[in-house]
C-alpha positions as CSV (number, residue, x, y, z in Angstrom):
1,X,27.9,22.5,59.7
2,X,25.4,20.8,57.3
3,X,27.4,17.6,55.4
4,X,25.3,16.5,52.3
5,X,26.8,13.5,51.3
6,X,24.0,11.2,53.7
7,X,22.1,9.8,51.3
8,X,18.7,8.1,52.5
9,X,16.4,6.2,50.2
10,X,18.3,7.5,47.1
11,X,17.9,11.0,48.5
12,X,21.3,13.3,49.5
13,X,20.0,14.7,53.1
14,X,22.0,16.8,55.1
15,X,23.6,15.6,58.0
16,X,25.0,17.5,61.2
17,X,28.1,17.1,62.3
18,X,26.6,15.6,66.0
19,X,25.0,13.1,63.6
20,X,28.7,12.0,61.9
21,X,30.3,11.5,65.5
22,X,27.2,9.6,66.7
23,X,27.4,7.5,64.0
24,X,30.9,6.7,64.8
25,X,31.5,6.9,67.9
26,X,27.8,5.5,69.4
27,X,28.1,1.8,68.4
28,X,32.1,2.3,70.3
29,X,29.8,3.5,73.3
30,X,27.1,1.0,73.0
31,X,29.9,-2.1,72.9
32,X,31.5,-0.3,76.0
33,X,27.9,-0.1,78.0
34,X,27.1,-3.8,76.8
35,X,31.0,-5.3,77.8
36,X,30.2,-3.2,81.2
37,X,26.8,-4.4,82.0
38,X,27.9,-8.2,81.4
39,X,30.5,-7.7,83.8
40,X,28.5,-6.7,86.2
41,X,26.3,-9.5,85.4
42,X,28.9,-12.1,85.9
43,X,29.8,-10.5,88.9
44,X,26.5,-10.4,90.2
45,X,26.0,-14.4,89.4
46,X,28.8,-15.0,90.9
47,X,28.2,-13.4,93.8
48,X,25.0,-14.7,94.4
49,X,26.4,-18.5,93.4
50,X,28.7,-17.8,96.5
51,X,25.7,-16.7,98.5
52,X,23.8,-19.9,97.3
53,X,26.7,-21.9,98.7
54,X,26.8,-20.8,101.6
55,X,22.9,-21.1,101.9
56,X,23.4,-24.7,101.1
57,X,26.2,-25.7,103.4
58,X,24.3,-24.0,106.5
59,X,21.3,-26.0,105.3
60,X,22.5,-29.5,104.7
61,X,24.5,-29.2,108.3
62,X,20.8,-28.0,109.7
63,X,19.2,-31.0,107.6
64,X,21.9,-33.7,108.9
65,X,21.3,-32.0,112.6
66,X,17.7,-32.7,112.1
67,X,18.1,-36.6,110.2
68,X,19.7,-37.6,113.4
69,X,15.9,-36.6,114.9
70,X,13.7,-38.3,112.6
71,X,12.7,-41.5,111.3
72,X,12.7,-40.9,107.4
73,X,13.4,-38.7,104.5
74,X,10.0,-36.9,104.1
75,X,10.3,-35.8,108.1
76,X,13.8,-34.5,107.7
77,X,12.1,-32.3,104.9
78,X,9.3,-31.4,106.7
79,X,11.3,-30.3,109.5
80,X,13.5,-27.9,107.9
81,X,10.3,-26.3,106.4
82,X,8.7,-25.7,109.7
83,X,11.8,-24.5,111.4
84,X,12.2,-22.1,108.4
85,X,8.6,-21.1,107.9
86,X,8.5,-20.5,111.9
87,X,11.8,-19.0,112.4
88,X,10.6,-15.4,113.7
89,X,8.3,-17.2,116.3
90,X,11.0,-19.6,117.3
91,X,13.5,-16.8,118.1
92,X,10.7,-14.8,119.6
93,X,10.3,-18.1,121.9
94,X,6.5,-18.1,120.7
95,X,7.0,-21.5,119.6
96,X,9.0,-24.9,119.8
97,X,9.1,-27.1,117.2
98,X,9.7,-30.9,118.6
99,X,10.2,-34.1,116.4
100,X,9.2,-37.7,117.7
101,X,6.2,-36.2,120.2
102,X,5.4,-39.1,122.7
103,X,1.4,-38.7,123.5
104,X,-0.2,-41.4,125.0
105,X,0.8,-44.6,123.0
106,X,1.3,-42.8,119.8
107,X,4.5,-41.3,118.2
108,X,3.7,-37.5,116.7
109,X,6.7,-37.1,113.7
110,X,6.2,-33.4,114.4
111,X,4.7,-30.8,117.4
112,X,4.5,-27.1,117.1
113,X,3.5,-26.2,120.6
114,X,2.1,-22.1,121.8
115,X,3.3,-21.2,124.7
116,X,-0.2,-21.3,125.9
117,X,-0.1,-25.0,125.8
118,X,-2.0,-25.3,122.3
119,X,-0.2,-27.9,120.4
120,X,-0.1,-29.0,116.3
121,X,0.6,-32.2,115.1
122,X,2.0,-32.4,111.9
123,X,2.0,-36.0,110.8
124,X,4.4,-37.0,107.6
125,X,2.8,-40.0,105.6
126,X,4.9,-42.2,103.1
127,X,3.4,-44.1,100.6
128,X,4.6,-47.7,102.1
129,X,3.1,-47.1,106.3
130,X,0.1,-44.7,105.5
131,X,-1.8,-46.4,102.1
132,X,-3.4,-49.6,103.1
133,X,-7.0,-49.8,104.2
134,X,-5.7,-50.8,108.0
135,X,-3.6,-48.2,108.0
136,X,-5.7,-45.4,106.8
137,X,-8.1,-46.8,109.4
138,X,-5.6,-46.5,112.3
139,X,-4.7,-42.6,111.5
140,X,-8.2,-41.8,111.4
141,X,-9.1,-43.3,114.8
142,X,-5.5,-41.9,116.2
143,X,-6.8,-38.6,114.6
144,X,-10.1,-38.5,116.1
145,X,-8.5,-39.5,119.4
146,X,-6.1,-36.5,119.5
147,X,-8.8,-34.0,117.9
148,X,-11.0,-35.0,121.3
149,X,-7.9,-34.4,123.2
150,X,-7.4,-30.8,121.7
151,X,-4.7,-31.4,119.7
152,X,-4.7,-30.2,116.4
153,X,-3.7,-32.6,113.6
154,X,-2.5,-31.5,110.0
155,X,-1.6,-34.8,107.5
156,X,0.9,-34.5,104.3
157,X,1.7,-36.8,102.2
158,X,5.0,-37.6,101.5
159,X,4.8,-36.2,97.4
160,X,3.2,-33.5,98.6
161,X,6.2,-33.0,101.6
162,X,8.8,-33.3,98.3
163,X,7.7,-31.5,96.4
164,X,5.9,-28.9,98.5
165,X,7.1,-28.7,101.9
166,X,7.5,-24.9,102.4
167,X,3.7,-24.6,101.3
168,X,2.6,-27.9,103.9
169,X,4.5,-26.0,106.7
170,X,2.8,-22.5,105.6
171,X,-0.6,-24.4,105.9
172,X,0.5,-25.3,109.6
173,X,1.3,-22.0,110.3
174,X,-2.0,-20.7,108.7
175,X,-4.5,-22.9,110.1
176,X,-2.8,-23.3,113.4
177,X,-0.5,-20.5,114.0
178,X,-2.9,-17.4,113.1
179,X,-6.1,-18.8,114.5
């Protein structure tokens, strides 16, 4: 059935009667589709706001486990991004991860050790201990020392632990892990 009472432009054009119920009835559907996808949007937030929760709990228990271990902020942070960059190995037991290393007369913040006896240090340097001349001095002769010794050494700062620590502790795995 042909309706011609569309008019387009200042034209009549004939319309179908498909046309007529689409026109009515399609915005209906569209509101429907639109009211059901933000549903399951909101859902879907939510859900994952739960999920983020629970993430965060688990961690900040982990991080206060790991505090107790460490002398400062920027090791705890270090810390949970090696244990989480090295998880796999860890439960594989291809790995331990050890804060507060004793070698020689030096304190390590961090060890990742093989099981073949091949052993990272991963040293976390704040602003106030690791910036004057003497300092910078010291690390570099303690370096040196452990490089002789076999030891591999990897240095962070402690802006580039905040605000990168996943990638510093990807960088140990790199360098150290895959070589």
């Amino acid at each position: 059935m042909i309706f011609p009472d569309a008019k387009v432009e200042g034209e009549f054009r004939p319309v179908t009667i498909g046309q007529v119920i689409a026109s009515r009835v399609w915005p209906d559907i569209v509101k429907a589709r639109r009211l059901e996808l933000e549903r399951a949007l909101a859902v879907a937030k939510a859900q994952r706001a739960c999920a983020d929760r629970r993430v965060a709990v688990a961690t900040s228990k982990f991080t206060k486990s790991i505090d107790k271990l460490t002398e400062s902020p920027i090791e705890t942070q270090m810390g949970v991004a090696l244990y989480e960059i090295f998880a796999n190995e860890i439960f594989a037991n291809e790995c331990e991860i050890i804060p507060g290393w004793k070698w020689e007369r030096y304190r390590a913040d961090w060890i990742v050790r093989k099981p073949n006896g091949k052993i990272a240090v991963v040293e976390c340097d704040g602003a106030p201990y690791h910036s004057s001349k003497d300092q910078i001095a010291k690390d570099r002769r303690r370096d040196r020392k452990m490089l002789r010794a076999g030891l591999a050494v990897f240095r962070f700062t402690g802006s580039d632990i905040f605000l990168y620590a996943d990638i510093c502790a990807l960088k140990v795995k790199v360098a150290f892990w895959e070589a």
